[in-house]
KEMAR-880598 format. One line per field, with one value per residue: x, y, z of N, C-alpha, C, O in turn; residue in one letter. Coordinates in steps of 0.02 Angstrom, whole numbers. Example, Ala and Ser with C-alpha at 12.3 -4.5 7.8 and 13.67 -1.06 7.14 Angstrom:
2
n.u <- 660:642;
n.v <- -284:-112;
n.w <- 390:354;
ca.u <- 615:684;
ca.v <- -225:-53;
ca.w <- 390:357;
c.u <- 660:645;
c.v <- -165:2;
c.w <- 390:394;
o.u <- 712:670;
o.v <- -166:57;
o.w <- 423:402;
resn <- a:s;
END
This chain:
167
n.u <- 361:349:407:461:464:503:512:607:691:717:612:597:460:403:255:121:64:8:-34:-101:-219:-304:-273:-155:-154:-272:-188:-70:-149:-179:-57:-10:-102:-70:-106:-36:42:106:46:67:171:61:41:157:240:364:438:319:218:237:107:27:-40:-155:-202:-164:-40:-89:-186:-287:-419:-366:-431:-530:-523:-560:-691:-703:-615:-603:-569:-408:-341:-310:-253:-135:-2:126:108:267:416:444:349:215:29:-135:-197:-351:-536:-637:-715:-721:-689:-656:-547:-457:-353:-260:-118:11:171:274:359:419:398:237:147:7:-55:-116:-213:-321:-433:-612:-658:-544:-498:-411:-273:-222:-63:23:116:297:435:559:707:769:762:814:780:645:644:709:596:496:588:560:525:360:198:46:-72:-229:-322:-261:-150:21:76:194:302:377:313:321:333:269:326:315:242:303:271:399:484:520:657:709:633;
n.v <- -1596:-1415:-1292:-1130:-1027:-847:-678:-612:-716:-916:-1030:-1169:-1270:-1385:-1488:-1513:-1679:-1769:-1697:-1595:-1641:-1587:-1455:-1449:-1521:-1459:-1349:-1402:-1446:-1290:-1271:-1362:-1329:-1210:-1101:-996:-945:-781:-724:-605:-592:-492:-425:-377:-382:-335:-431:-498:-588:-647:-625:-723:-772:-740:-615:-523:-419:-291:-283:-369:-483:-644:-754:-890:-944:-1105:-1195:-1139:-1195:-1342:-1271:-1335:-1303:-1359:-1454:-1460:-1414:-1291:-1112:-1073:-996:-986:-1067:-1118:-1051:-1054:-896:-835:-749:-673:-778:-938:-1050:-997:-1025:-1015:-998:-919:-858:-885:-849:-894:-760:-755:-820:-858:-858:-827:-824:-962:-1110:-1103:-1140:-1114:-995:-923:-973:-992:-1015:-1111:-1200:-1287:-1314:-1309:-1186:-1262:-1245:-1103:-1000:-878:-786:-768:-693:-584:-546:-485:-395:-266:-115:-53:14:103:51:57:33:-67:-94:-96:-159:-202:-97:-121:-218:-407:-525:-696:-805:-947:-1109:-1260:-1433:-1551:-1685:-1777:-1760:-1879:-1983;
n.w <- 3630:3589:3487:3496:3370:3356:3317:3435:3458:3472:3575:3686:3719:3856:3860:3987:3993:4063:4174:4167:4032:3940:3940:3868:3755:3686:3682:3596:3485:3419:3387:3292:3181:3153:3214:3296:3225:3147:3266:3398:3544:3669:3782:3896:4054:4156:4291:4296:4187:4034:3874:3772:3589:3534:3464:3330:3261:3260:3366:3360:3380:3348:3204:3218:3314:3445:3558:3734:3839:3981:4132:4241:4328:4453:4464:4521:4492:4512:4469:4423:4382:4211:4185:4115:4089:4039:3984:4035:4046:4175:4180:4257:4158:4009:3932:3792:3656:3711:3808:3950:4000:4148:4211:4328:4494:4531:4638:4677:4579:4590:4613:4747:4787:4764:4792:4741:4617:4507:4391:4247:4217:4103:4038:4020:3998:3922:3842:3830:3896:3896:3804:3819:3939:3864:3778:3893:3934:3849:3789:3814:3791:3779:3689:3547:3669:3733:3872:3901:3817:3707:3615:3492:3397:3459:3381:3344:3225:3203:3283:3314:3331:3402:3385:3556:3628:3683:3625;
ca.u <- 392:346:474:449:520:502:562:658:734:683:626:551:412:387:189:104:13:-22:-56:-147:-213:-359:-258:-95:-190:-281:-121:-52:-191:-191:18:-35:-144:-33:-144:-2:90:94:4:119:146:27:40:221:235:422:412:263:236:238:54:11:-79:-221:-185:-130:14:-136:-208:-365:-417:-356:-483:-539:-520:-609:-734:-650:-598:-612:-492:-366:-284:-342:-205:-66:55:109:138:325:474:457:284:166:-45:-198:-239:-438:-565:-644:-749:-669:-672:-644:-458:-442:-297:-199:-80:47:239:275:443:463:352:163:100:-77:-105:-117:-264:-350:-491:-656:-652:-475:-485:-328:-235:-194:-27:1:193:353:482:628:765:780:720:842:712:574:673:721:548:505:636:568:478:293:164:-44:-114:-257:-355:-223:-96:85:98:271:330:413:289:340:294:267:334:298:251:303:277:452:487:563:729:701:569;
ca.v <- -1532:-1378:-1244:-1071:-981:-777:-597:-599:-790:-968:-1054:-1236:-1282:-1470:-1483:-1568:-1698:-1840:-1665:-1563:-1648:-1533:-1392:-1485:-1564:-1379:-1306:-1459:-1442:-1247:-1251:-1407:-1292:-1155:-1043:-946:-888:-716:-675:-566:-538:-418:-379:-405:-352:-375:-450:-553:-638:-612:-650:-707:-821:-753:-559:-515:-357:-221:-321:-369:-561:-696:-783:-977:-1000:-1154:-1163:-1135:-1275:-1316:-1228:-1382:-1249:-1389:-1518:-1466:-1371:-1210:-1042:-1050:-946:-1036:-1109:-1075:-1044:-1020:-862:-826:-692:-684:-849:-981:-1096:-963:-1013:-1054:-1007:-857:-934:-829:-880:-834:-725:-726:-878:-798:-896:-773:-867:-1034:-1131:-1085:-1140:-1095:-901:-916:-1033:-990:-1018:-1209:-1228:-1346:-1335:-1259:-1181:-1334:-1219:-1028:-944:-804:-776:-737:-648:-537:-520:-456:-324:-234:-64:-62:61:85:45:19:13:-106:-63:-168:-177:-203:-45:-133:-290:-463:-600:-783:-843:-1017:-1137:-1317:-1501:-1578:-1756:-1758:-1815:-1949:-2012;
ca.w <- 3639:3552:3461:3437:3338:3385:3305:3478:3452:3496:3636:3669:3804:3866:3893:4054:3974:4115:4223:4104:3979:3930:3911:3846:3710:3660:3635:3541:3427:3402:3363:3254:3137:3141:3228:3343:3169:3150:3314:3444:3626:3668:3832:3929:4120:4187:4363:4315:4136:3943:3862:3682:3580:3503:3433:3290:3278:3255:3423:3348:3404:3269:3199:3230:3409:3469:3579:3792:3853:4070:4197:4250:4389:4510:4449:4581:4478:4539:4428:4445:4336:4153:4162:4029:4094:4029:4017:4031:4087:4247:4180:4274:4089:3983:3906:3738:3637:3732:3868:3964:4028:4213:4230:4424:4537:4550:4676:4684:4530:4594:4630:4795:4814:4726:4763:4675:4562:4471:4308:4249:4200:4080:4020:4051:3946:3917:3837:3784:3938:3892:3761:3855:3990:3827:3783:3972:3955:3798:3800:3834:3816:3774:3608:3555:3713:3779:3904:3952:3737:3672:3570:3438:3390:3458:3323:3372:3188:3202:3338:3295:3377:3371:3450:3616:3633:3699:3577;
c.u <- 372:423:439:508:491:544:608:720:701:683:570:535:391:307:193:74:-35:-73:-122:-183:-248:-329:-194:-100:-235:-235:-76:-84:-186:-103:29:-80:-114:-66:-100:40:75:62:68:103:118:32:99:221:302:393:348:261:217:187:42:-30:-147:-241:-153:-80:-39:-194:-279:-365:-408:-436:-476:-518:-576:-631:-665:-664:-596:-544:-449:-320:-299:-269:-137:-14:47:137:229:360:462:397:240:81:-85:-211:-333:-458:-589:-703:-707:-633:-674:-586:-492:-389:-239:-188:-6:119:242:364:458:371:291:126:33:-110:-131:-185:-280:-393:-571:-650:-588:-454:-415:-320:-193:-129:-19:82:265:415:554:709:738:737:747:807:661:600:690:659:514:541:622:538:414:269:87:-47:-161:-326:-330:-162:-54:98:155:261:322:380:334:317:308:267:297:294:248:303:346:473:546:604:741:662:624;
c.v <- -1486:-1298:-1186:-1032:-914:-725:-601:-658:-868:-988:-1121:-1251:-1391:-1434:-1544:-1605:-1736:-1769:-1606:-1575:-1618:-1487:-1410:-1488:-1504:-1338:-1342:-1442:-1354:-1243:-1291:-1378:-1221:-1099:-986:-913:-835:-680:-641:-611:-504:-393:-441:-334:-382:-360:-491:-590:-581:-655:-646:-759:-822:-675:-567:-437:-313:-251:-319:-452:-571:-732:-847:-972:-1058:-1141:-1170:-1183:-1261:-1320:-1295:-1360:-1299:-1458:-1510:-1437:-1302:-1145:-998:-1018:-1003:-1071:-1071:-1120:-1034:-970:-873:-768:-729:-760:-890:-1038:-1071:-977:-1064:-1060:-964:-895:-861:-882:-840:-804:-729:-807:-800:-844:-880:-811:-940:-1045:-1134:-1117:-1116:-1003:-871:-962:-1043:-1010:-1063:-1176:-1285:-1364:-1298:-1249:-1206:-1274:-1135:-999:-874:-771:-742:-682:-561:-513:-462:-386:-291:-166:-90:3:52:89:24:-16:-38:-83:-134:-203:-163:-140:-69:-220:-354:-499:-660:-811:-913:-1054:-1213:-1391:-1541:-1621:-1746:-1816:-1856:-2007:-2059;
c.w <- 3582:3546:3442:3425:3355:3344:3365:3484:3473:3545:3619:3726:3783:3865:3941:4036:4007:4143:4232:4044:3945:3897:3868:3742:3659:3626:3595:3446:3388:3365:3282:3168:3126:3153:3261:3307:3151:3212:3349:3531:3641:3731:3889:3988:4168:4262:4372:4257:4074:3925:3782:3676:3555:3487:3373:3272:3282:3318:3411:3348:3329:3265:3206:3279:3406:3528:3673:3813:3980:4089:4231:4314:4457:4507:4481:4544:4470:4483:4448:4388:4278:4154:4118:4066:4056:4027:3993:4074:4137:4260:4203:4194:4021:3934:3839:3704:3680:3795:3888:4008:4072:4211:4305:4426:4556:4582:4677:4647:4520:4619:4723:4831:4758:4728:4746:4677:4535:4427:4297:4202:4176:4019:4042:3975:3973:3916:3824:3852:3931:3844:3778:3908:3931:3788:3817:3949:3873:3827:3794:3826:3798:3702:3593:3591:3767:3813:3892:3853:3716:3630:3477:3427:3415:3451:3356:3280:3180:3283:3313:3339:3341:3411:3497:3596:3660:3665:3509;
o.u <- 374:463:401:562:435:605:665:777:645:733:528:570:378:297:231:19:-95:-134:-163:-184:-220:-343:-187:-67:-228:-234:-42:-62:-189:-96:58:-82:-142:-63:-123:73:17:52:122:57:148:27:94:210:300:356:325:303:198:192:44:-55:-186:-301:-116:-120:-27:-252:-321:-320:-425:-482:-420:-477:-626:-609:-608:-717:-592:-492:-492:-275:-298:-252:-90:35:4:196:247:324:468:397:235:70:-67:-252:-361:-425:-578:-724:-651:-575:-691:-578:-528:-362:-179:-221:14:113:229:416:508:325:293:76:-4:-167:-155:-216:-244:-395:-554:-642:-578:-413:-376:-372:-137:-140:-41:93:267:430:590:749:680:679:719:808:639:569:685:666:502:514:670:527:407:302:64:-23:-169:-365:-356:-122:-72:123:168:203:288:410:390:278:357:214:247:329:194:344:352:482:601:601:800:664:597;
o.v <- -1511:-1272:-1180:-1015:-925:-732:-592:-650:-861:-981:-1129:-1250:-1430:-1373:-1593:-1586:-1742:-1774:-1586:-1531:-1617:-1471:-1368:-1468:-1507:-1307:-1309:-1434:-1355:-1208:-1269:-1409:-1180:-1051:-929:-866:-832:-619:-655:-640:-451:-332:-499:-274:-432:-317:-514:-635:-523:-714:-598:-791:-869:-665:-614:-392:-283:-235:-283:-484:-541:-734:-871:-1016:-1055:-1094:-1195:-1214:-1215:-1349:-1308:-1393:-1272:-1497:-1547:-1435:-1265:-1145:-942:-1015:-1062:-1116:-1014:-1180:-985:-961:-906:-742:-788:-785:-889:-1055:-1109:-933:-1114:-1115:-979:-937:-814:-936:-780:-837:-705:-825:-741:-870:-929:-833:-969:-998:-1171:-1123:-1103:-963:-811:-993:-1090:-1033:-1066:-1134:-1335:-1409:-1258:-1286:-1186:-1264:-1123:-979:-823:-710:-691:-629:-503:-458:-408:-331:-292:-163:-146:50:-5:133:-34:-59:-52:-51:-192:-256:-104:-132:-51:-271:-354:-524:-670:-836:-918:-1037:-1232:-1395:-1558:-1607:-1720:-1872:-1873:-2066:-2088;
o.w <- 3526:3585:3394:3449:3377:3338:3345:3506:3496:3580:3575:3776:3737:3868:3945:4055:3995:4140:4273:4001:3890:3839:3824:3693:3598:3572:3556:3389:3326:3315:3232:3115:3089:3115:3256:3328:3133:3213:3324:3559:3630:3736:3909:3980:4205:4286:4424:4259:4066:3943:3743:3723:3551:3497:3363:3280:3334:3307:3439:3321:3278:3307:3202:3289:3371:3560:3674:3809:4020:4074:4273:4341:4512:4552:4469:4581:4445:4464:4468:4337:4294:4111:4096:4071:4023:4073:3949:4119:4150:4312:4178:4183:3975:3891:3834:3706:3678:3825:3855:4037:4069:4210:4332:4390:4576:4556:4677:4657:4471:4645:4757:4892:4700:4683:4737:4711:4541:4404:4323:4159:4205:3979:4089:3928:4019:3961:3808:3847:3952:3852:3752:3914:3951:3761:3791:3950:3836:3887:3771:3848:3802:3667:3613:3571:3821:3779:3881:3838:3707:3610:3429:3443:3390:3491:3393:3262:3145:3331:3292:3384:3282:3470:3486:3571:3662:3681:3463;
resn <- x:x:x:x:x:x:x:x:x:x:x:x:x:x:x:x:x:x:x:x:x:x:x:x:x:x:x:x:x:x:x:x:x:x:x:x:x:x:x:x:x:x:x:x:x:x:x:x:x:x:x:x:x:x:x:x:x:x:x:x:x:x:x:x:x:x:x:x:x:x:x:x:x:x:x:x:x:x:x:x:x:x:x:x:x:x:x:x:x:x:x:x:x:x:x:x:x:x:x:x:x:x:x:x:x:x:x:x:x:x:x:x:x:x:x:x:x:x:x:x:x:x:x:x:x:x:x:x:x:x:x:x:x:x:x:x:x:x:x:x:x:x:x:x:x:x:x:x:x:x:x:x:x:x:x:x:x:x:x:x:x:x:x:x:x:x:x;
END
């Protein structure tokens, strides 16, 4: 299980590991190295998801990404309320560190087929969805060159691996 901590408050995501392990195991490693501290939200769209993971507040990419890892959107789990994707550009194996939580079920984004591929899911958020839902509902406007940008920065503090309770 990972913990973040957030300017807006905490929340904690299981990962998929049997289901995902590719991408599971990516974002293990990047929370692991403390790469998601200090980056933001950069671009939040209520009615669909909140996207971070690899900006920093003046939305200029962080540095050290590793290299993109392959698309997993094939492994049968669907882009429902509280899951956490991949994002990537229009390269199907594009995803490396930035990863987006769905607010509402986005089926569109599910795996298709080859001429939509779609966006692997690869955990879900455990507790604090009122978190992200309070994310979602901030102001938004363009900065930057980026649209759907929070107003008022939202920091990703820390992202920590902390043994499941059951462990």
């Amino acid at each position: 299980m990972l913990e973040f901590k957030t300017s807006k408050g905490t929340f904690t995501v299981q990962l998929f590991d049997k289901q995902a392990p590719i991408s599971a195991e990516n974002f293990r490693k990047y929370a692991e190295d403390g790469y998601f501290d200090g980056t933001v939200f950069h671009r939040v769209i209520p009615g669909f998801m909140v996207q971070g993971g690899g900006m920093t507040a003046d939305l200029k990419p962080k540095a050290g990404q590793r290299p993109a890892i392959k698309n997993e959107a094939t492994n049968g789990l669907k882009n429902k309320r509280g899951t956490l994707s991949m994002a990537r550009t229009s390269d199907i194996n594009s995803a490396t560190s930035q990863f987006f939580i769905n607010v509402v079920d986005n089926d569109f984004l599910d795996h298709k087929g080859a001429a939509n591929f779609g966006y692997a899911v690869f955990g879900r958020v455990d507790s604090g969805m009122e978190v992200v839902d309070a994310i979602v509902g901030v102001k938004t406007g363009s900065k930057g060159g980026h649209q759907d940008v929070p107003v008022e920065p939202i920091t990703i503090e820390s992202v920590t691996v902390v043994p499941d309770k059951e462990a």
